[in-house]
C-alpha positions as CSV (number, residue, x, y, z in Angstrom):
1,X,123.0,100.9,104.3
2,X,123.4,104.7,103.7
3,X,125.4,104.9,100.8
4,X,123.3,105.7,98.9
5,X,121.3,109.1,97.6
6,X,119.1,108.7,100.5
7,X,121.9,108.5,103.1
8,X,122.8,111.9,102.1
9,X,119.6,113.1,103.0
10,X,120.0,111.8,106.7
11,X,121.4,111.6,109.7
12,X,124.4,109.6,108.7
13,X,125.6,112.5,105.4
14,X,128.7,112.7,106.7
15,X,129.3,108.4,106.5
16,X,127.7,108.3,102.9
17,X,129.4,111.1,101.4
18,X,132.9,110.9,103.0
19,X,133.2,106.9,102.4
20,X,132.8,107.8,98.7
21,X,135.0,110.9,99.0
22,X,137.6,108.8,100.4
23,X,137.4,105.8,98.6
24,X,136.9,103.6,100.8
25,X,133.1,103.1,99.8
26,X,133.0,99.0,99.3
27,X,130.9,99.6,96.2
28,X,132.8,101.7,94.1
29,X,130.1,103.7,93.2
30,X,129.8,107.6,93.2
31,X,127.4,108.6,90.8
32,X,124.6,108.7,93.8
33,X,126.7,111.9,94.8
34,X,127.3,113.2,91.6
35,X,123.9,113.6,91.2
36,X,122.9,114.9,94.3
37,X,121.8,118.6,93.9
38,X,123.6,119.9,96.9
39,X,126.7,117.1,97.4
40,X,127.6,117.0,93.6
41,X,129.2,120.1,93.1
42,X,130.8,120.0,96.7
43,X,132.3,116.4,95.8
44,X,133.7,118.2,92.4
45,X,135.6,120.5,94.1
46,X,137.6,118.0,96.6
47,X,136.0,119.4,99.9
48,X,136.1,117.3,102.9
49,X,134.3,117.5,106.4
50,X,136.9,114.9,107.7
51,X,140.6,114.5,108.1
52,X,140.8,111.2,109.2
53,X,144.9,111.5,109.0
54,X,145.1,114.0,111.8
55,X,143.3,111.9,114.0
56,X,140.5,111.9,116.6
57,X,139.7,113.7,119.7
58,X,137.1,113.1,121.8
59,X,134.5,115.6,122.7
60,X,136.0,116.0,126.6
61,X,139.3,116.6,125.1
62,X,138.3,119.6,122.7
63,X,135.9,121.0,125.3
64,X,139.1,121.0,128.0
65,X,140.9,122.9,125.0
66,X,138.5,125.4,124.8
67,X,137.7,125.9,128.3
68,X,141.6,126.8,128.9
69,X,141.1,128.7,125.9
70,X,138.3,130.9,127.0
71,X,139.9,131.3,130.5
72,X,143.1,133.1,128.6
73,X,141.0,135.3,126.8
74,X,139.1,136.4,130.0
75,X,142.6,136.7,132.1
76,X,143.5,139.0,128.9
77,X,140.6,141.0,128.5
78,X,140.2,141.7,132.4
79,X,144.4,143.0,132.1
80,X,143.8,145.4,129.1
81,X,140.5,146.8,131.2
82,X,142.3,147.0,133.9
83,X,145.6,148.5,132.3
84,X,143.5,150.8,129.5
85,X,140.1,151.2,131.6
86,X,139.1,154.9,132.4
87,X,136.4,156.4,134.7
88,X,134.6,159.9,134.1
89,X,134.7,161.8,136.7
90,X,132.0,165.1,136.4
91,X,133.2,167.8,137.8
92,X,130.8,170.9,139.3
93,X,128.6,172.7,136.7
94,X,128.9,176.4,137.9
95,X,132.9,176.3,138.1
96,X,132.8,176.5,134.3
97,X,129.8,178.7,133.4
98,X,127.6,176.2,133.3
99,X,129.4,173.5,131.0
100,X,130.0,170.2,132.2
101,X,133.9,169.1,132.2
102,X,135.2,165.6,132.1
103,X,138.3,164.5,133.2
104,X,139.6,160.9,131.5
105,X,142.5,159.1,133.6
C-alpha cells in the first residue's frame, strides 16, 4: 500500500498524501506526513493538489479547452498586428543630406 512514508517518495504522492489530507485514509494515521521533510510543513498549512468537489475532467476535455483557447489568442494577436502593425519604409539618402528618414504608418 502507499500510505505510508515511502508512498510519498513515489509515483503514487499524490494518493498517499491526499487520502490523509482528506481523511479518508482507512488508517487514521498522519504522522508518516508529519514527518516527512518536504510534505510536513505543506500538510500544516492546509494545501491541496486536489479538489475532488469540483469534479473530474478528462485529459481530452481540458486539451479541447485549451486548444479553443489558444485559437482565440492567435485570432486576437493576428487582429491587433494587423490593426497596430507598421512597416518602415526608407526613403532616398541624398534627398536629406545624407540622413536616412523613416516614415511609420
Amino acid at each position: 500500500m502507499s500510505l505510508d512514508a515511502a508512498g510519498l517518495e513515489g509515483p503514487m504522492w499524490l494518493y498517499a498524501y491526499e487520502c490523509v489530507r482528506q481523511g479518508v485514509n482507512p488508517s487514521g494515521n498522519s504522522r508518516f506526513i508529519e514527518k516527512h521533510p518536504f510534505f510536513g510543513p505543506i500538510i500544516a498549512k492546509k494545501i491541496s493538489f486536489l479538489r475532488v468537489e469540483s469534479g473530474f475532467d478528462s485529459v481530452s476535455s481540458v486539451l479541447r479547452r485549451r486548444r479553443v483557447e489558444n485559437r482565440t489568442t492567435e485570432r486576437l494577436r493576428a487582429d491587433f498586428d494587423e490593426d497596430f502593425g507598421f512597416e518602415i519604409v526608407e526613403i532616398d539618402d541624398e534627398d536629406d543630406g545624407g540622413e536616412e528618414e523613416v516614415a511609420i504608418y
